[in-house]
N, C-alpha and C positions, 0 to 999 in steps of 0.2 A: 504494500500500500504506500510507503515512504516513497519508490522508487517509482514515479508513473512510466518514465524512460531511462532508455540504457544513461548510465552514470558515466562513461566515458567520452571527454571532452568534446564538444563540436555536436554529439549525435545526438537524434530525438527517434530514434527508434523507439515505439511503445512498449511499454513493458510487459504486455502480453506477449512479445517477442520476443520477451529477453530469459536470462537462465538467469538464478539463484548463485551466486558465486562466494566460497568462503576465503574472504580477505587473508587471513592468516590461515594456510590451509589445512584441514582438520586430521590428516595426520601428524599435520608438526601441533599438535596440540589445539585450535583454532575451534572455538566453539559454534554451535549454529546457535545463532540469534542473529539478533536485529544488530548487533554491534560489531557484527565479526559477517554480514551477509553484503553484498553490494549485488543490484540488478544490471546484469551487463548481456546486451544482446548477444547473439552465438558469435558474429563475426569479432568482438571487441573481446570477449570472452578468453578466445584463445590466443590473440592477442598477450593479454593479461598474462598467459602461461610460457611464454617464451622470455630467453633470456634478456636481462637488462631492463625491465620492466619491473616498476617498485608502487605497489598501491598500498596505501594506506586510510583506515577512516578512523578520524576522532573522537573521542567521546560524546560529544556533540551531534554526530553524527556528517560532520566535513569530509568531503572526500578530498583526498590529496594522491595526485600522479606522477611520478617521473617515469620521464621518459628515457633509453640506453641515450642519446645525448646529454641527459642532464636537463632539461627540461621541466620545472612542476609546473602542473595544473593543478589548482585550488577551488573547489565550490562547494557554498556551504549543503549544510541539509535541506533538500526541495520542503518548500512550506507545505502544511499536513492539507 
């Protein structure tokens, strides 16, 4: 519900389209919740799983991205 579109920079893919993704991934410990899930469409997804790619979300629920250049993208939590 938090996430209406994919959360990775630029895109507005609906989140009907998007996959469930655990920020901190859940075999290295990374819980499913709301604070450890970000909705990222399939293409940005796998994305996400390739090397040099660093997601982060904050307590707040702020997404933060870097990119293998060293690039962040920063935005807050979409309003409820």
């Amino acid at each position: 519900m938090r996430d209406r579109e994919c959360r990775f920079p630029t895109c507005h893919r609906p989140a009907h389209y998007s996959d469930l993704d655990h920020v901190v991934p859940y075999q290295r410990g990374g819980e499913t919740s709301t604070a450890n899930l970000i909705g990222l469409c399939r293409r940005h997804h796998r994305t996400k799983h390739t090397p040099g790619w660093h997601f982060h979300l904050t307590d707040t629920g702020s997404r933060h991205i870097t990119t293998p250049t060293g690039h962040t993208y920063r935005s807050p939590q979409p309003p409820p």
